[in-house]
Structures are given as structure tokens and as C-alpha cells.
C-alpha positions in Angstrom: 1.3 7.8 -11.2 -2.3 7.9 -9.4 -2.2 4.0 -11.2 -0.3 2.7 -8.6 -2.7 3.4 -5.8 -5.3 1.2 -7.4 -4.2 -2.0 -6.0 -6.4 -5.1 -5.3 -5.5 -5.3 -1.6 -5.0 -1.8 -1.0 -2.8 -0.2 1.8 -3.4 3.7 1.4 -0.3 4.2 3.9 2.1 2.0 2.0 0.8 2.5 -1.5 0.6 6.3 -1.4 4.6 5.7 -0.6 4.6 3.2 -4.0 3.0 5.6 -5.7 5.7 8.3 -4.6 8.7 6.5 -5.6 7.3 6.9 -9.5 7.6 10.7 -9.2 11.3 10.5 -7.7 13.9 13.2 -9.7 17.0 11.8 -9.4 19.1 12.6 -12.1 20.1 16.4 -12.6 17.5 17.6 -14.3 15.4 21.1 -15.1 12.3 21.5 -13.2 9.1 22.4 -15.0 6.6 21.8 -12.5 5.7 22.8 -9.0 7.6 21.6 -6.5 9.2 21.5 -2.5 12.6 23.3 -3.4 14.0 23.5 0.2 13.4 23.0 3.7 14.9 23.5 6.9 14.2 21.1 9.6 16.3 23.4 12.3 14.8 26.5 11.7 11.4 25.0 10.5 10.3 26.4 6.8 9.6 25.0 3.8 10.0 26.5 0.5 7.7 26.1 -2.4 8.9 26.9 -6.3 7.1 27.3 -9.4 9.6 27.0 -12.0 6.8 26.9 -15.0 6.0 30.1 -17.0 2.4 30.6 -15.4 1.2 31.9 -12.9 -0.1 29.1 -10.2 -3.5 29.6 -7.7 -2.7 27.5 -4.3 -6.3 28.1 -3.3 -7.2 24.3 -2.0 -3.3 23.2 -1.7 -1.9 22.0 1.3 1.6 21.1 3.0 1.6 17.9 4.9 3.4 15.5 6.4 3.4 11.8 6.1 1.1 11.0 8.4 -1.2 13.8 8.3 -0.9 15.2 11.6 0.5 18.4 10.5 -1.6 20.3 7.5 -1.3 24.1 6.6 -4.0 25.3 3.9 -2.8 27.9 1.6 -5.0 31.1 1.9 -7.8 31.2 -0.7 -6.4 33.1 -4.2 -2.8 32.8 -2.8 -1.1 33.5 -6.4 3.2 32.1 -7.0 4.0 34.0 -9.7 5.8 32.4 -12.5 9.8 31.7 -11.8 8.6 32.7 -8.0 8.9 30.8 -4.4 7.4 30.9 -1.3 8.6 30.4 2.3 6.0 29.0 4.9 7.4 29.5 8.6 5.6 26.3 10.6 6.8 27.1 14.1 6.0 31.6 14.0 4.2 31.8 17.5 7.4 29.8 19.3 9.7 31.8 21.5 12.5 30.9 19.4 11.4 32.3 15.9 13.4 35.2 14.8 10.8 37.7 12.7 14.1 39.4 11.5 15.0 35.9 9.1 11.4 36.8 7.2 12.2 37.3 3.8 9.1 38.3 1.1 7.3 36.6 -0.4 6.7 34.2 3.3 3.4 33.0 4.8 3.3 32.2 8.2 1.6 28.7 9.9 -1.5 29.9 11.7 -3.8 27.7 13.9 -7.9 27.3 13.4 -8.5 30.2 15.9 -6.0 32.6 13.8 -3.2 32.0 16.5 0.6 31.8 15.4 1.2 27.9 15.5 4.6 26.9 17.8 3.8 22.9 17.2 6.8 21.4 15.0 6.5 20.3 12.1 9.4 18.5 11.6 10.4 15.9 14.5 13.9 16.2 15.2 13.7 12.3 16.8 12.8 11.0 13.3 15.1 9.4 11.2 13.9 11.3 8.4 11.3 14.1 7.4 8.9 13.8 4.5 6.5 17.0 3.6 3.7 16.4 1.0 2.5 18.6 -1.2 -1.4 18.3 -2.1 -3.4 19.6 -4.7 -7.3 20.8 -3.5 -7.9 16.9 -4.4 -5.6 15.4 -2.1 -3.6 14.0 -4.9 0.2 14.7 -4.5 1.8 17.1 -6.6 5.0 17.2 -4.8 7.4 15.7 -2.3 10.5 16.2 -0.1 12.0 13.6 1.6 14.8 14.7 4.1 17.3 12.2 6.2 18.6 12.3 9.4 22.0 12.6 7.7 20.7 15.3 5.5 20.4 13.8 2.3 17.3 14.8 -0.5 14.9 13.0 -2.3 12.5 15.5 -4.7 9.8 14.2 -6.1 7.0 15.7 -8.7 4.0 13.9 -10.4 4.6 15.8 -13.8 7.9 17.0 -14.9 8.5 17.2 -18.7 11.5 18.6 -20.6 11.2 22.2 -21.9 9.2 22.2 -25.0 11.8 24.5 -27.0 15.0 23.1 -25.3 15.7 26.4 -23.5 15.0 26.8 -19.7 13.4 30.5 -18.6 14.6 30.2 -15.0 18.3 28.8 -14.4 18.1 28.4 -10.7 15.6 25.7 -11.3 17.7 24.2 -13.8 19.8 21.4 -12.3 18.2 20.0 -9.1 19.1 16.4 -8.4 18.0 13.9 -5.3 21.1 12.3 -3.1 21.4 8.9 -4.5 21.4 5.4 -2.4 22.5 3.2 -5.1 23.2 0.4 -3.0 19.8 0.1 -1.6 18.7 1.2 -5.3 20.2 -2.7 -6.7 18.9 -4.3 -4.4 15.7 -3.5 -4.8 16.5 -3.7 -8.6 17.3 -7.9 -8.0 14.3 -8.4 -5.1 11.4 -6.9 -6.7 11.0 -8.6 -9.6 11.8 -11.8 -7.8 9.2 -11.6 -4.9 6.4 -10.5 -7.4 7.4 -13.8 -10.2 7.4 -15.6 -6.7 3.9 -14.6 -6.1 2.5 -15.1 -9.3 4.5 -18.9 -9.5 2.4 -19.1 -5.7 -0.6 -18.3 -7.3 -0.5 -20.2 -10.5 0.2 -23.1 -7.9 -2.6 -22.5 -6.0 -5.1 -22.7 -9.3 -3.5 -26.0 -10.2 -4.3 -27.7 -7.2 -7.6 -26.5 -6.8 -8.7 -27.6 -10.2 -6.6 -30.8 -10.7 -5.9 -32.2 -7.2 -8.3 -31.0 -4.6 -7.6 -33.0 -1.7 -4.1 -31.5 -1.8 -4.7 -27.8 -2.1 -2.8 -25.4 0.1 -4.6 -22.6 1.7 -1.0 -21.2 2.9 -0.3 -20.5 -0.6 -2.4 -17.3 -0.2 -0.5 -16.3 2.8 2.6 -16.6 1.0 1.7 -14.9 -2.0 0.5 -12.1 0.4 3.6 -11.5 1.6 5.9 -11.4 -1.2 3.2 -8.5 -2.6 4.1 -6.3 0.6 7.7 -7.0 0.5 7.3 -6.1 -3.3 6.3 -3.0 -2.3 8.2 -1.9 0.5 11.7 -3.4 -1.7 10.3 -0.7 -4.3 10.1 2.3 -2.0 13.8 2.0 -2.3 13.9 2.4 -6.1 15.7 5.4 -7.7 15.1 5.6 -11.1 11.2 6.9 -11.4 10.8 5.1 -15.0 11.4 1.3 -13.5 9.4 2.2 -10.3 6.5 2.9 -12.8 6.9 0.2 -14.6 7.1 -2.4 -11.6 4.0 -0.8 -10.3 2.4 -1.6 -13.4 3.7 -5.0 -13.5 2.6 -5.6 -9.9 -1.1 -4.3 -10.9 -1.5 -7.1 -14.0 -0.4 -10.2 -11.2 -3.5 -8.0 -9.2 -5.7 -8.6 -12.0 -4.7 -12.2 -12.2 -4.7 -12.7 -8.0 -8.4 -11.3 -9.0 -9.0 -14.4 -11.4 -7.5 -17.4 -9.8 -9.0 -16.1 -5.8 -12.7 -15.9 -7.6 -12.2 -19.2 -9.6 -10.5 -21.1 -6.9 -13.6 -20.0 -4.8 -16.3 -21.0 -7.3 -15.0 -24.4 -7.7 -14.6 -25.3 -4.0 -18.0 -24.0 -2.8 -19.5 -24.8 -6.8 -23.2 -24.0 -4.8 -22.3 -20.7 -4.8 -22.8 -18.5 -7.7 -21.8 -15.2 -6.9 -18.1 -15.7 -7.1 -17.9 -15.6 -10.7 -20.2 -12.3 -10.4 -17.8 -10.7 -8.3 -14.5 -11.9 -10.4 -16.4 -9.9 -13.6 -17.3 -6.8 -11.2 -13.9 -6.3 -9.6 -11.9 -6.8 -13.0 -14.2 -4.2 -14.9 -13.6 -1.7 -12.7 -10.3 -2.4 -12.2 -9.6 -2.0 -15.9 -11.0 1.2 -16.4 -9.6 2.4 -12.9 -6.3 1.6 -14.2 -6.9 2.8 -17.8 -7.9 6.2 -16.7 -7.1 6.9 -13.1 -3.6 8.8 -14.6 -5.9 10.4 -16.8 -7.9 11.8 -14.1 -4.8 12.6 -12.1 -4.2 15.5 -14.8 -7.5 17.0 -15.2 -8.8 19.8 -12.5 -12.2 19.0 -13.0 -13.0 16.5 -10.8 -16.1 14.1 -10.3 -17.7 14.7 -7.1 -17.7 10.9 -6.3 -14.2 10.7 -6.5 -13.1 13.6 -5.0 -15.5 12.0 -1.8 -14.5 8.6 -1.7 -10.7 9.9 -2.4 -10.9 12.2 0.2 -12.4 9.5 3.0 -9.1 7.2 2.2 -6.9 9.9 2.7 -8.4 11.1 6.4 -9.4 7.4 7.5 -6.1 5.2 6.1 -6.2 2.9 8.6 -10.4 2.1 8.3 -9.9 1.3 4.6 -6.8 -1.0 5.0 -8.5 -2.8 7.9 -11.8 -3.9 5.7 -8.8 -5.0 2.8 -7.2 -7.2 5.3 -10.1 -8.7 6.1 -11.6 -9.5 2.7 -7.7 -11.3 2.3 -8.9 -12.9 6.1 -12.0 -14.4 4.8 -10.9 -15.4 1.6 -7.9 -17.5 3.1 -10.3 -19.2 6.0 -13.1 -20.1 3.1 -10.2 -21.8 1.5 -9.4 -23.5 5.1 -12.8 -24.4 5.6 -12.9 -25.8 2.3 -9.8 -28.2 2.9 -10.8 -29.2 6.6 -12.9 -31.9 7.8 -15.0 -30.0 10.4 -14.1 -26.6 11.8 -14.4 -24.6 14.5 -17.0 -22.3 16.3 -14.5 -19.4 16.5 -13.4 -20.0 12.9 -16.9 -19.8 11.9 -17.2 -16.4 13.8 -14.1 -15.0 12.5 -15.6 -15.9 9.2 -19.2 -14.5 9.4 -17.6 -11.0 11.4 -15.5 -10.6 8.1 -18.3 -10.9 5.7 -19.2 -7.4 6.0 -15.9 -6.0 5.9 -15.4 -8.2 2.9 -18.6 -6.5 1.3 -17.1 -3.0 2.2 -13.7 -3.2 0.6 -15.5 -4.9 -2.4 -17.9 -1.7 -3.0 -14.7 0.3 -2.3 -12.8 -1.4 -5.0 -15.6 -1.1 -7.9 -16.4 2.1 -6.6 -12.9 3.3 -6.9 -12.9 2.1 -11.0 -17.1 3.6 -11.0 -15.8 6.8 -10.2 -13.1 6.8 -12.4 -15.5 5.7 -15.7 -17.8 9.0 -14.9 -15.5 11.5 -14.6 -14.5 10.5 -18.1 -18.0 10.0 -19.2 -18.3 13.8 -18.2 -14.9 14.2 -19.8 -16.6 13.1 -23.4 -20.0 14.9 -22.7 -17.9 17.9 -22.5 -15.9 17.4 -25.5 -19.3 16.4 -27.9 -20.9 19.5 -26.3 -18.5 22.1 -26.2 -15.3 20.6 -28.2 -11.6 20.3 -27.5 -10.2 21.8 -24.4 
């Protein structure tokens, strides 16, 4: 569910992972879409499957890992044939890699300079293993999440029951993820809780500011802050792919309303400042059509160019894009805080003017995100009036 990685405070790390647990196959069930079938974190392989009934060109796909460290790049016009696999061997220049294991059809990890890699992929310190596959986009298609213990979790972005009720390739027919359900109710009973908590935290917060000035509490913000991220890391732990999707979406529409009260709140404690209200209509029109057609976008393979940049620049640079969305929450809590005090500091006052740019940055970021989103389906309907149905 691309959807899910549109969120008003946005934490590419953390929400890619949100985003994941909507695509999770838990329940025995036939595959119809590409997918990681396999991997071995001893001998270090991973095995790729295209159960569908077409042909697939990898040219542009990738195998990760979670933290993008570790990236092969299919060969341009690498064909899987339909009902096919492939084996990529990560670690074929090591000393310990037996040639005589290679079974066709295989690729083997090569480094920039053409040299057989020996660098790991898989860490055998980590608690568990997680290899990503990416489209040419750097959208996920795939996932394979792999314990410690030595328990599964498969994911796939698209994975539909056979048209016709028959399956063409029975090996393909019955894959299933090992199941936590403890941790699975859990999160069942917490999420929902933490994200009614923040939205009772930010209802609060509206109140006060409206009806009893003198008395509003800034902290509010912080709270509400923190039951979204323990909303989300309580829903990495969901099973079934249907509820994570719709708590995703649930968690999106208290965005849109963190959107309205944090703007409105703003606008009537500094009421000399106009551009609040500007920004609220902004950020919530792009949000809207980010959210109504970023899943769109997620299935078509022609791409706008803006989004493929800006998407690609949050991928590489994570950590860059998170740091300007803390601070925008940073400012917006000290303007409250300034608002409430009777004098304030010279540091707060800093603080406040060094996050105004970074403030400025994850607001572009957040209406270009939705901008993006509108013109690739502006080219979508060009297309269609000009040359008709796909």
C-alpha cells in the first residue's frame, strides 16, 4: 500500500516498515505475483519466483536489504520466465563458496569493477534478516523477512486469487508466513487505543486553544507525537495484511485532522500571522490527492519524472528527510511554548529561527509528494483522451 508512506510526519525508515506489514501473506495461500521464495542465510542466496503466467523483465530491479547497504542490480533484459526462479549467490568471490552448489538458472553478486563480491549479505549477529525486493522505481514489490530462530514472513504488494480458480504452477500454490499470534493481539488491542488516544490529545489541544487560552498545554503535542510512533511500531507486528491496511488508513485521516487542528491552533495564537491558514489548505490538498492516487501510481510502470526523483532522494537520504520532519514537529511545539510563556529565551529563540528552514523543507516535500502524485495522473488522463484505454 504505497498510501501508507504518505504520512504527515513522515519517517521513511519506520514507515516503509508500516507500509510492509500491509503486503504480509500469512495465510496459506497461491502466489500470483513475483516474489522472494527462499533464502539461505548460511550459504548466502536468495531465490526469486515468478509464479504469474508472463514472462517478467528485471531490467531496473534490485535486491536489498533493510538498510540499504547491500544492493545487487539485475543485469539489463534479465528475462524470469513464467513458472521460473532464480538463484542470486551474494558471497561468489569468498573462499568458502562451493561453484559445484550452482544450479541454472543462478546469477552471481558482482562488485562495481566486475569483481566476484565476498561481503555478506546477510549478518549472522542480527536477530533477523530482511531482503527487499525493488522495482526500477524503488517501490517494493516483495519481501522476506527471516528470524534468528528461522521463522518466515513473505510479503508481496499485489497478490490476487487466480482469475479462473485453477492455479498453473502447484509449487507456488500454498506458501504461508510463520505466525506470531501473540504479538499479533496485542498489537490488535494497542493500536487502535494509542491512535483514539492521540486523536482525544488532539481534540483537547483545539479546545483549549479556542475556549481557554491561558490554560493550553503545549505537551499535548508531545504526547500525541508519541502515541503516532508507538502506533506504528505496535502495527509492524500485525499479521493479517487487510487490518494492517486499514489501520494505516485510519492513522492517515487523524494525519489529516493533526493537519487541521496544528494550523488552526497556530492561527489563533499568533492571529497576526496569516499564512497558517494558507499552509493548512496547501498541505491538506495535496495530501488528498496523494492519498487518493498514490496506490494508483504504485501499479502503473509509467512513472512521472518528478516522482520517480523526489521518491528516489527519500529512499538514498532516509535520515535527511526525517530530520527536516522532526523539526517542522520542533518548531511547531516551541511556537506553541512561546505562545503560552511570559518571556522566553535567547536559545529558544535560536532553536526556533534554525528550524524555520527545515520547517519550510519538509513542507515543500509534503505538497510536493501529493504535486507529483496529481501529474502523473494528469498524464494518466492525457493519455487515455489521446490514445484511449490501456
Amino acid at each position: 500500500m504505497a498510501s501508507a508512506k504518505l504520512r504527515r510526519v513522515f519517517l521513511p525508515t519506520l514507515d516503509r516498515r508500516v507500509a510492509r506489514a500491509s503486503m504480509q501473506i500469512y495465510s496459506a495461500t497461491a502466489m500470483t505475483g513475483m516474489y522472494i521464495s527462499r533464502a539461505d542465510i548460511e550459504e548466502q542466496w536468495i531465490v526469486v519466483s515468478n509464479p504469474s503466467a508472463y514472462d517478467i523483465d528485471l531490467s531496473g530491479y534490485t535486491l536489498a536489504n533493510e538498510n540499504g547497504t547491500r544492493i545487487f542490480r539485475f543485469p539489463r533484459h534479465y528475462i524470469i520466465f513464467a513458472g521460473e526462479e532464480t538463484t542470486v549467490w551474494c558471497t561468489p568471490g569468498a573462499t568458502a563458496f562451493n561453484p559445484r552448489a550452482l544450479r541454472e538458472p543462478y546469477l552471481l553478486w558482482t562488485q562495481p569493477n566486475g569483481s566476484l563480491a565476498h561481503t555478506p549479505f546477510f549478518n549472522h549477529k542480527d536477530a533477523q534478516h530482511d531482503v527487499l525486493l525493488l522495482d526500477p522505481y524503488l517501490s517494493e514489490v516483495a519481501s522476506l523477512q527471516i528470524t534468528a530462530s528461522g521463522h518466515k514472513t513473505f510479503r508481496v504488494r499485489q497478490c490476487r486469487a487466480p482469475a479462473d480458480g485453477a492455479y498453473v504452477f502447484a509449487r507456488y500454490s500454498n506458501v504461508a508466513s510463520d505466525a506470531s499470534s501473540l504479538a499479533h493481539v496485542v498489537a490488535v488491542v494497542i493500536t487502535p487505543v494509542l491512535e483514539m488516544g492521540r486523536l482525544w490529545l488532539l481534540m483537547t489541544l483545539l479546545l483549549q486553544v479556542h475556549w481557554v487560552p491561558a490554560s493550553t498545554e503545549p505537551h499535548l503535542l508531545v504526547y500525541a507525537f508519541v502515541c503516532d510512533i508507538a502506533a506504528r511500531v505496535a502495527s509492524l507486528f500485525l499479521q493479517h495484511a487487510s487490518l494492517a491496511s486499514f489501520l494505516a488508513q485510519t492513522s492517515m485521516g487523524i494525519d489529516q485532522l493533526h493537519v487541521v487542528v496544528v494550523y488552526l491552533a497556530l492561527s489563533t495564537a499568533y492571529p497576526a500571522i496569516s499564512i497558517f491558514r494558507t499552509l493548512m489548505t496547501a498541505e491538506l490538498t495535496a495530501n488528498f490527492v496523494g492519498l487518493l492516487g498514490a496506490d494508483r501510481v504504485a501499479q502503473q510502470s509509467r512513472w512521472h519524472p518528478m516522482h520517480m526523483m523526489l521518491e528516489g532522494a527519500i529512499y538514498i537520504h532516509p535520515l535527511i528527510f526525517a530530520g527536516c520532519y522532526l523539526a517542522k514537529e520542533s518548531l511547531v511545539y516551541m511556537l506553541f511554548l512561546k505562545a503560552t510563556l511570559p518571556s522566553t529565551t535567547i536559545a529558544m529563540h535560536a532553536l526556533i529561527y534554525l528550524c524555520v528552514p527545515l520547517f519550510a523543507v519538509s513542507t515543500a516535500i509534503s505538497i510536493a509528494r501529493g504535486a507529483t502524485v496529481a501529474l502523473h495522473l494528469a498524464d494518466l488522463t492525457l493519455a487515455r483522451l489521446r490514445y484511449g484505454p490501456p
